[in-house]
C-alpha positions as CSV (number, residue, x, y, z in Angstrom):
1,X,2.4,-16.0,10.3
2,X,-0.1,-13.5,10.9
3,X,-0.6,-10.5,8.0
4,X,0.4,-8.2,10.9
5,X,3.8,-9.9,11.1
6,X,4.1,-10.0,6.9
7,X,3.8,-6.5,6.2
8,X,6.3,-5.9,9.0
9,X,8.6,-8.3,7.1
10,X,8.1,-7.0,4.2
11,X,8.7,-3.6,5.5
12,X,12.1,-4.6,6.6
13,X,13.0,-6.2,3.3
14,X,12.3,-2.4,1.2
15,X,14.9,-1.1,3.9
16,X,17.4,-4.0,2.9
17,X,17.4,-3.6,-0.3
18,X,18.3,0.3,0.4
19,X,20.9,-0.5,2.6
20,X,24.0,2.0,2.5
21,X,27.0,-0.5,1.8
22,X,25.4,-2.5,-0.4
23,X,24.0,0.3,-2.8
24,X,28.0,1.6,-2.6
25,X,28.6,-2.0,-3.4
26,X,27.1,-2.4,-6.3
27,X,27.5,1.1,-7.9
28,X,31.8,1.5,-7.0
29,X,34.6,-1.3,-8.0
30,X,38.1,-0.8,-7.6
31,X,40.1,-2.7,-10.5
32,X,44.0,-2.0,-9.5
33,X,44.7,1.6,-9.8
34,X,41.0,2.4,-11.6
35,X,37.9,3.5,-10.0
36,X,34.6,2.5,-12.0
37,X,31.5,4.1,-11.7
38,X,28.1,4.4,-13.9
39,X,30.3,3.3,-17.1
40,X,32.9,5.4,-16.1
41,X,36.6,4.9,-14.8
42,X,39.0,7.4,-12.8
43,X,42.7,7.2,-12.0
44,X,43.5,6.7,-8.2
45,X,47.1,8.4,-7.3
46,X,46.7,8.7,-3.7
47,X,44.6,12.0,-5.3
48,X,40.8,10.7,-3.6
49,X,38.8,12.7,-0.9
50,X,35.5,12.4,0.0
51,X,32.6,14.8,1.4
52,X,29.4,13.5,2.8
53,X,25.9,14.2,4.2
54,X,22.7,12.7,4.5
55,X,21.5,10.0,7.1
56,X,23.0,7.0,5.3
57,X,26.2,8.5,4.6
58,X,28.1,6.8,7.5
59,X,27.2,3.3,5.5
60,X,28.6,4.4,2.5
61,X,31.2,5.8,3.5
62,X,32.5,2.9,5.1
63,X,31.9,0.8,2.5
64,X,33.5,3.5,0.0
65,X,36.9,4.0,2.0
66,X,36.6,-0.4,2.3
67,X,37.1,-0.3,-1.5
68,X,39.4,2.7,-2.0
69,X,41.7,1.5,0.2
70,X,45.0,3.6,0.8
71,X,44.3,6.1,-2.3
72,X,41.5,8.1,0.4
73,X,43.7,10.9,1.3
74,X,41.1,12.8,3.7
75,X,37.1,12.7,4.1
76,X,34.1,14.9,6.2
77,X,31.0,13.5,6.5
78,X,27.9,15.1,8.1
79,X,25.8,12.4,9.6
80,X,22.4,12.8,12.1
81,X,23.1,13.4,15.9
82,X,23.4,10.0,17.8
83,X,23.7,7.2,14.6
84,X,26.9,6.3,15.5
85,X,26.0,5.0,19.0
86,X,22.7,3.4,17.8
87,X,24.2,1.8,14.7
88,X,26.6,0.2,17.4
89,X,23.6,-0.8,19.7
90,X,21.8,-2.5,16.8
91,X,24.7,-4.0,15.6
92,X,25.3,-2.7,12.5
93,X,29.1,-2.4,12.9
94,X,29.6,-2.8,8.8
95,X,28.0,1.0,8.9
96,X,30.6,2.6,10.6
97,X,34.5,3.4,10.0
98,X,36.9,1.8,11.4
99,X,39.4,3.1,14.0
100,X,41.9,3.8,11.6
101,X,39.5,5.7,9.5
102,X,40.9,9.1,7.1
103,X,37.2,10.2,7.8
104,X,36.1,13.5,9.9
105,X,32.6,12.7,11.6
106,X,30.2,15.5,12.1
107,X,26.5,14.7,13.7
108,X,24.5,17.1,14.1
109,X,20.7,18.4,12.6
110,X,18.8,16.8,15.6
111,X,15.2,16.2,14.6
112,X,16.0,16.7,10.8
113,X,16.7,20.4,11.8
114,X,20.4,22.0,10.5
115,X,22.4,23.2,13.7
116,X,25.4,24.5,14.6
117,X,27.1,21.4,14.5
118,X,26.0,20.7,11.1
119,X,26.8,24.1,10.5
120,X,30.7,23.4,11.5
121,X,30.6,20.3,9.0
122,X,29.5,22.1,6.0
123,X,32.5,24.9,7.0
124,X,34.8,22.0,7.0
125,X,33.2,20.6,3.6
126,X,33.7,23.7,1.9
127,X,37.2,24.3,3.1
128,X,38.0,20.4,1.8
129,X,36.7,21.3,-1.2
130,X,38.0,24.7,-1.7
131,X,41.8,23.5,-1.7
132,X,41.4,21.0,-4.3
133,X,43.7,21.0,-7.5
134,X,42.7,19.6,-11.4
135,X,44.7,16.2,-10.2
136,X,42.5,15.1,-7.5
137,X,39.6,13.4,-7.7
138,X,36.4,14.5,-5.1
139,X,33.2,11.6,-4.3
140,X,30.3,13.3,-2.9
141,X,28.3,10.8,-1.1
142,X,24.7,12.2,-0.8
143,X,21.3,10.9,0.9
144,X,18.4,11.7,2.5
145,X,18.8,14.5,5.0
146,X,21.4,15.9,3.3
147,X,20.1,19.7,3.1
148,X,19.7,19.5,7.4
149,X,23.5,18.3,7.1
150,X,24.9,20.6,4.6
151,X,23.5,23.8,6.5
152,X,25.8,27.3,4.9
153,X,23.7,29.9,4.7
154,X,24.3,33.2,2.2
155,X,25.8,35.9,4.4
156,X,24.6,37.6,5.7
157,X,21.6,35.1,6.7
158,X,22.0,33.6,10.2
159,X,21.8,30.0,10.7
160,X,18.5,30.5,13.1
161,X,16.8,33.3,10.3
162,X,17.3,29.9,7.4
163,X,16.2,27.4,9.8
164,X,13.0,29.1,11.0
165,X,11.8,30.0,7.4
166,X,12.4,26.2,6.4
167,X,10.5,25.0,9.9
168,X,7.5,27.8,8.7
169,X,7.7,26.0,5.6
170,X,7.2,22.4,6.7
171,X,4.7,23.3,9.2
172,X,2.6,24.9,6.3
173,X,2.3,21.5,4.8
174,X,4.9,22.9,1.9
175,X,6.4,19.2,-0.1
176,X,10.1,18.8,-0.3
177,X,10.5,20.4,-3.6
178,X,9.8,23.4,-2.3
179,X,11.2,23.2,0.7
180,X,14.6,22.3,-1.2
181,X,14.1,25.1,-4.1
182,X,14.0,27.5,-1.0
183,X,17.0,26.2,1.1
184,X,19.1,26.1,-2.6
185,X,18.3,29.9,-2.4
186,X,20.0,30.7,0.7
187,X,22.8,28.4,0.4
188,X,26.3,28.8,-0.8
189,X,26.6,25.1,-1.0
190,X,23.5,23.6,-2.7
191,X,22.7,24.6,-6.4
192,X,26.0,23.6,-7.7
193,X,28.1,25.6,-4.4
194,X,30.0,22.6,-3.8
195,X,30.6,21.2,-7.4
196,X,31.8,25.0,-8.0
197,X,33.8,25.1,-5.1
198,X,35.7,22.0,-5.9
199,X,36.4,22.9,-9.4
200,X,38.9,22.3,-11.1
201,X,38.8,19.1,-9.5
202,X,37.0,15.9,-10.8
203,X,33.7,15.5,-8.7
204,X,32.0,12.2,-8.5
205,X,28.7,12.0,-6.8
206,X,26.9,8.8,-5.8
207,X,22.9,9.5,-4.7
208,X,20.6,7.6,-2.7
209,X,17.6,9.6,-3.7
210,X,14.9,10.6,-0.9
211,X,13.1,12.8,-3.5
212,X,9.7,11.6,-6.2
213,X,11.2,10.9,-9.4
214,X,14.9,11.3,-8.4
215,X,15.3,14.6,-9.4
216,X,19.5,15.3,-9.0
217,X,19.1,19.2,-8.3
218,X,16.4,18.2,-5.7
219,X,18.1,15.8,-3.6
220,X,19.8,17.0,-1.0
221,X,19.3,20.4,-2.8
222,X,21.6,19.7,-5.3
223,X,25.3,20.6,-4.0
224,X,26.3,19.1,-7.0
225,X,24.1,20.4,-9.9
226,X,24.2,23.8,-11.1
227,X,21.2,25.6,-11.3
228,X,20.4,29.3,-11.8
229,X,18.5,30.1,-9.3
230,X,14.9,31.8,-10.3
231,X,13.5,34.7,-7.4
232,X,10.3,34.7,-8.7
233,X,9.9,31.1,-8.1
234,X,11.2,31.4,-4.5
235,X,9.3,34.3,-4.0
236,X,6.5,32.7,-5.4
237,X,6.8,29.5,-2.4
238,X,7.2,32.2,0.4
239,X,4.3,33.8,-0.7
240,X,2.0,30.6,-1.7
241,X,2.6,29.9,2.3
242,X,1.9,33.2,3.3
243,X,5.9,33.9,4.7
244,X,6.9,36.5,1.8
245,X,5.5,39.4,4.3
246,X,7.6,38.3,7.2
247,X,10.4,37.5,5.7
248,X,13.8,39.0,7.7
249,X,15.8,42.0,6.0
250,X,18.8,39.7,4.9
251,X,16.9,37.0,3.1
252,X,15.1,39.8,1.4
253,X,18.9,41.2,0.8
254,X,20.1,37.6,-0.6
255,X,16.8,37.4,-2.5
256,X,17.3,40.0,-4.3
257,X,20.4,39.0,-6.3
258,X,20.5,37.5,-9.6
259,X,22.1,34.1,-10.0
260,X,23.5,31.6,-8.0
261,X,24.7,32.4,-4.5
262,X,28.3,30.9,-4.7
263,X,28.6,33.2,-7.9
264,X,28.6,36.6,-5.0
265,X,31.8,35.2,-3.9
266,X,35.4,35.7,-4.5
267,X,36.2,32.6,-6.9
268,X,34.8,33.2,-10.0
269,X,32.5,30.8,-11.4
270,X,34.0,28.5,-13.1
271,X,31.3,26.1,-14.5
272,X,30.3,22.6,-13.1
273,X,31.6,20.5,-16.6
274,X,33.5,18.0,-15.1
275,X,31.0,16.4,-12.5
276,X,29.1,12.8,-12.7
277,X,25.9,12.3,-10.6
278,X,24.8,9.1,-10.2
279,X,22.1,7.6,-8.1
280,X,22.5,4.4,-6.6
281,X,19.8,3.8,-4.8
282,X,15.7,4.7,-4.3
283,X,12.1,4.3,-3.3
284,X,11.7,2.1,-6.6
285,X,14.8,-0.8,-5.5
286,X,13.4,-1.0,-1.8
287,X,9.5,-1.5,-3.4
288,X,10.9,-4.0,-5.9
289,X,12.7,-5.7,-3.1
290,X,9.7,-5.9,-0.8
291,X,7.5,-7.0,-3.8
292,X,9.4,-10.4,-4.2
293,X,9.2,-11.6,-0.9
294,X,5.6,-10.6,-0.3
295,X,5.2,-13.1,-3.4
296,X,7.5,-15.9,-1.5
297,X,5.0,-15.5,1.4
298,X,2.3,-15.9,-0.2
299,X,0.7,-12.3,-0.9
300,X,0.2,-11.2,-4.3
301,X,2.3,-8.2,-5.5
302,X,1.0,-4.9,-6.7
303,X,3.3,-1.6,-7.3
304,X,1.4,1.5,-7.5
305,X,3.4,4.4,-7.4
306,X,6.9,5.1,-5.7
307,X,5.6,8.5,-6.4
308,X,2.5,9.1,-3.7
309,X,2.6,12.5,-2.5
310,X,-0.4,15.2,-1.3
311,X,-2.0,15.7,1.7
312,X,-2.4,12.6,4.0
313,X,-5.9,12.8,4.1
314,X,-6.4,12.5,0.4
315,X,-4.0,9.9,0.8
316,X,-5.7,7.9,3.2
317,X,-9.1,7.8,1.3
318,X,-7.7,6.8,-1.8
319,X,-6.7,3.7,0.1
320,X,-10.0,3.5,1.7
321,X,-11.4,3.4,-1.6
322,X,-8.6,1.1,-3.6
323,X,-9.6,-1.5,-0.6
324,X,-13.3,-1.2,-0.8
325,X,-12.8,-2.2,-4.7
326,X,-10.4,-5.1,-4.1
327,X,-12.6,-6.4,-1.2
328,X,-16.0,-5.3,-2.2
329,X,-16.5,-6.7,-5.8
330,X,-20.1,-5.4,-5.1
331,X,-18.8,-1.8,-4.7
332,X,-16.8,-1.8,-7.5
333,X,-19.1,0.4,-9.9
334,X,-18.2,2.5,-12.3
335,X,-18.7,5.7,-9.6
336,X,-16.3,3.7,-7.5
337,X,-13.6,3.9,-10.1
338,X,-14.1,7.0,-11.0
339,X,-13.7,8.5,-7.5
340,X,-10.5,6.4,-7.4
341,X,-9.1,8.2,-10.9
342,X,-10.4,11.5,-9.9
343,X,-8.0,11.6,-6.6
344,X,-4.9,10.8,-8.6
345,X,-3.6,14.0,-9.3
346,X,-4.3,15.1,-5.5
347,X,-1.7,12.3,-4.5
348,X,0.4,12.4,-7.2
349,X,-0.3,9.2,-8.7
350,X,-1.2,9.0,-12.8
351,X,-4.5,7.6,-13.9
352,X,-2.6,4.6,-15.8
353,X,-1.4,3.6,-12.7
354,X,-4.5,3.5,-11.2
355,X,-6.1,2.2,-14.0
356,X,-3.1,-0.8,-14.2
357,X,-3.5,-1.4,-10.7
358,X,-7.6,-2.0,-10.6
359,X,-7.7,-3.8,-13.6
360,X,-5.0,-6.3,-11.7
361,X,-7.1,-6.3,-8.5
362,X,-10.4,-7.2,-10.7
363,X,-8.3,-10.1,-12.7
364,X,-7.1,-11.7,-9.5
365,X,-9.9,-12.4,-7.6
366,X,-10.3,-16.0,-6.6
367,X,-6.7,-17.0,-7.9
368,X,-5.8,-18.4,-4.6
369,X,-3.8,-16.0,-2.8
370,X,-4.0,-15.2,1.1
371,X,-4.2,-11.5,0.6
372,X,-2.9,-9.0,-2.7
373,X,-0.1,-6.4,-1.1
374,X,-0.5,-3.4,-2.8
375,X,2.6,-1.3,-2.4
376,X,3.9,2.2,-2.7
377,X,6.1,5.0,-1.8
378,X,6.8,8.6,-1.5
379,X,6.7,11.5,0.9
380,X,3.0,13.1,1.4
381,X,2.9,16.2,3.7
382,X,0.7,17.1,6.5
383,X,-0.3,20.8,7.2
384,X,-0.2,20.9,11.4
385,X,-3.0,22.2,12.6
386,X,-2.2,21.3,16.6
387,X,0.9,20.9,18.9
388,X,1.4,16.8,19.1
389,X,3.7,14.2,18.4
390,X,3.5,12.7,15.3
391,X,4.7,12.1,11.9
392,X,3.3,11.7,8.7
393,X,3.5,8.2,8.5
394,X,1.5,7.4,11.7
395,X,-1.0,9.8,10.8
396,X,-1.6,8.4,7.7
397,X,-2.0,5.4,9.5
398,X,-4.1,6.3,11.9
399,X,-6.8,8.2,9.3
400,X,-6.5,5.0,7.2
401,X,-8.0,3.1,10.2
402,X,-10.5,5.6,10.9
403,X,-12.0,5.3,7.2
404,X,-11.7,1.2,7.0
405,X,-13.6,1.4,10.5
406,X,-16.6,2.3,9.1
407,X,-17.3,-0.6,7.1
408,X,-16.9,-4.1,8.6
409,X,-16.2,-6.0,5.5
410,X,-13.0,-3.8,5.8
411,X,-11.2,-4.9,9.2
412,X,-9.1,-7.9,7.8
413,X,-7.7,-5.0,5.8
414,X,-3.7,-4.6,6.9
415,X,-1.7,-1.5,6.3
416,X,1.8,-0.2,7.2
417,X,3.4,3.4,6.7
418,X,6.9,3.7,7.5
419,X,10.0,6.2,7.1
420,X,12.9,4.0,5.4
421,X,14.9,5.6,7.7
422,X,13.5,4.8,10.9
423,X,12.8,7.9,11.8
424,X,8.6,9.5,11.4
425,X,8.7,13.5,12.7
426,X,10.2,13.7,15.7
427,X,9.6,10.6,17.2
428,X,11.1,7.1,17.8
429,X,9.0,5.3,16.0
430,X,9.1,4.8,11.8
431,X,5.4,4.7,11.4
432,X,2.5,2.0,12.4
433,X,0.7,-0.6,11.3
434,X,-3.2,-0.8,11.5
435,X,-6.1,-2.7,10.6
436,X,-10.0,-2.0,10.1
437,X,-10.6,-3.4,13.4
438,X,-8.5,0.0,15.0
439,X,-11.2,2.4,15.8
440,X,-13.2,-0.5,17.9
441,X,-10.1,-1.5,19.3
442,X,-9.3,2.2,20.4
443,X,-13.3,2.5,21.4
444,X,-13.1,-0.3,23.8
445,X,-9.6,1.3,25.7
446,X,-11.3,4.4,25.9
447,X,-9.2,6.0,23.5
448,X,-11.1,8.6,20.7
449,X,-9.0,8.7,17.7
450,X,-10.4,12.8,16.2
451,X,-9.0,14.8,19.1
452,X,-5.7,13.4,18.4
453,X,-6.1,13.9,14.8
454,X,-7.1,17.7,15.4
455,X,-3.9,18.0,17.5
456,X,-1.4,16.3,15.1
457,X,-0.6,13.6,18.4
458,X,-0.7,10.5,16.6
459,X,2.3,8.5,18.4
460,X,0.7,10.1,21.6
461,X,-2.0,7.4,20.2
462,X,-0.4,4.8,19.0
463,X,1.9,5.0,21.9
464,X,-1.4,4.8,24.4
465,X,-3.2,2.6,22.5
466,X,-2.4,-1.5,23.3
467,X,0.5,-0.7,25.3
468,X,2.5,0.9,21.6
469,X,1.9,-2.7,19.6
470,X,0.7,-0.7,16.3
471,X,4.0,1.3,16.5
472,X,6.6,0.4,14.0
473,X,9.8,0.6,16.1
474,X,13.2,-0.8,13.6
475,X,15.5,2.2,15.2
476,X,17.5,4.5,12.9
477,X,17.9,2.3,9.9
478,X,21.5,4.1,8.5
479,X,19.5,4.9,4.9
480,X,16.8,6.9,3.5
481,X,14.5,6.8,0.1
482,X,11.7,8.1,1.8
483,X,8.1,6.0,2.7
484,X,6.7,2.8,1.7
485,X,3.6,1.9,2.4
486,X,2.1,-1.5,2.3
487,X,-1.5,-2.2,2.4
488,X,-3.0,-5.7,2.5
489,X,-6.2,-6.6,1.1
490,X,-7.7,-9.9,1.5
491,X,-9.4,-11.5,-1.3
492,X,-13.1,-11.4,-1.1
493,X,-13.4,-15.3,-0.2
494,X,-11.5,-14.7,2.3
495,X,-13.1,-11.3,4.1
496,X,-15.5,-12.1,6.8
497,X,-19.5,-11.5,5.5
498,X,-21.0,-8.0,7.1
């Protein structure tokens, strides 16, 4: 099996371990009339609704309303336009509800985007949640894509007013932080909304976390965890991407209230105190997952970070350079490691980990393996400078292969960058896979990677170049903890001499 075919492999197997009803699986059990969860147990009276958004929420809640049985009274779940009929052409018939199912399906937010259909689910969510009493008992099932799913914005902002400022956003390269720390702003749900709205019920929220670090009032922009919200620090984003000054009259209006939105409304505020977040699943499980069978195949395991994030570029080169140290042992002076350290705060990575990681790479050379994988995860950005197709994932691929193609005793190097949930920008692919060998190969098809760089059209390349056989093409996937990325580095007795 060729490396090419590995990493793909071992791609799949970091989406596996992430896969919706499994991470319900082994996070909910049903003992007679007694619901456990995190070390905690709940009384089930026929008293059990559910609320859900997020691109692997039609997985879990499947597999949640499989366990609960009879005791679900009614659900709403807010899942991505279109899953539902490509889960069923892949297959992946555990992932969706059966025909006698107590559960409302919204899709909606096409292209990661909230919409007026996702707009209609969050309506119904908040009715739902609104008309609970202290005897029932709400789960929140939350994942990646949640805050495109959950779209209710502060009147009186418009639906197309909060989706433009969050598209200016993105496009200005902002991370998902701030993106979310925004959106929480303008929302009546996020921040604590829901929890708040369900009160006095008992809310139960199970996370598959898409965010660095797992932060719970990040993810999905927090719908269950109250937080006050800061205007300074909104104000602050808008303005560090240069949107304060154009700014509509009725965000400026919301903006300029104290406290959470929900607070503005009728229902008092009651306080969030009977609420347990839990997450289930992340970035870390699928690299852990992926680590053990690159070691059953043969390749020599290597975490970095499940934490990369920064600007692609700065991404890609400290790739470039981690490979020209575990490939080079020539190169690997003391300026060679100290260019490495110097670009970890740029991609979010801490110089332990770096250090860890190089001092591994040094210790293993020559112990017999076919190549060491060296894997990692997060979300970097990319600030969009043209009008192409693309997504972060292939562009980071695709400047990867640009730097290893300038030194030869690079090419055998193998790297992957994909979306765990199938899905890079708008596009159908997940990400790519490359080699040093890809600017030649491009060369020789007449294909010059830098004008698609310069107009953000990578899958434009990938797509052109070698009829697509770089693209990484698994389909929706039906979960979400953000990217991995897998790079391969052949052991120097093993890289071809320059």
């Amino acid at each position: 099996m060729s490396l090419d075919e590995r990493v793909r492999d071992v791609f799949a197997a970091a989406v596996g371990a992430v896969q919706p009803d499994s991470v319900v699986r082994r996070s909910l059990e049903r003992r007679g009339d007694r619901l456990h969860v995190a070390g905690h147990s709940f009384d089930l009276r026929h008293n059990l609704h559910l609320v859900g958004f997020g691109k692997a929420v039609l997985g879990m809640a499947a597999e949640t309303e499989r366990i609960v049985g009879d005791h679900l009274v009614k659900g709403v779940v807010s899942v991505p336009h279109g899953i539902q009929e490509i889960l069923r052409h892949h297959g992946k018939g555990q992932m969706l509800l059966g025909a006698d199912t107590r559960i409302e399906v919204f899709e909606g937010a096409k292209h990661n985007l909230p919409d007026a259909n996702a707009q209609k689910a969050a309506k119904r969510i908040h009715e739902l949640a609104s008309a609970l009493t202290e005897s029932d008992l709400l789960l929140v099932l939350i994942s990646g894509g949640g805050s495109a799913l959950l779209p209710a914005p502060v009147p009186p902002i418009s639906l197309d007013e909060k989706q433009d400022v969050t598209r200016k956003l993105a496009a200005a390269g902002a991370t998902i932080q701030e993106l979310n720390t925004v959106r929480r702003a303008l929302s009546l749900l996020k921040g604590g909304g829901l929890a708040h709205f369900a009160h006095p019920a008992q809310v139960v929220a199970l996370i598959l976390s898409d965010v660095i670090g797992d932060p719970l009032d990040l993810i999905a922009s927090g719908p269950t965890v109250h937080t006050e919200m800061q205007p300074e620090e909104v104000w602050a984003i808008l303005e560090c991407h240069g949107l304060s000054a154009s700014l509509p009259a009725s965000i400026r209006e919301v903006l300029g209230k104290a406290g959470p939105q929900y607070t503005q409304e009728k229902k008092k505020y009651e306080g969030v105190g009977r609420v347990l977040n839990t997450v289930i699943g992340s970035n870390s499980i699928a690299l852990e997952s992926a680590a053990r069978l690159a070691q059953e195949m043969g390749l020599r395991p290597v975490v970095l970070s499940p934490g990369v994030c920064g600007d692609v570029r700065s991404v890609a080169h400290l790739y470039s350079l981690l490979a020209r140290f575990a490939c080079a042992p020539g190169a690997s002076s003391p300026d060679l490691s100290t260019f490495i350290l110097q670009l970890g705060p740029e991609v979010g990575v801490e110089s332990w980990d770096l250090c860890r990681v190089m001092q591994t790479l040094s210790e293993g050379r020559g112990e017999g393996w076919d190549a060491t994988c060296l894997l990692a995860g997060g979300e970097p950005t990319v600030q969009l400078t043209g009008t192409g197709k693309g997504g972060r994932n292939q562009e980071l691929a695709l400047r990867l292969g640009m730097e290893l193609g300038r030194e030869s005793l690079l090419q055998d190097v193998v790297f992957l960058s994909g979306g765990t949930d199938g899905q890079d920008g708008p596009t159908e692919a997940a990400g790519a896979v490359i080699d040093g060998r890809l600017r030649q190969e491009a060369l020789g098809q007449g294909l010059d990677p830098k004008p698609f760089l310069n107009n953000n059209d990578s899958f434009t390349f990938f797509s052109q170049l070698s009829a697509g056989r770089h693209l990484l093409l698994p389909g929706l996937t039906g979960t979400n903890v953000m990217d991995v990325h897998l790079l391969l580095l052949p052991t120097p007795a093993t890289t071809p001499t320059p």
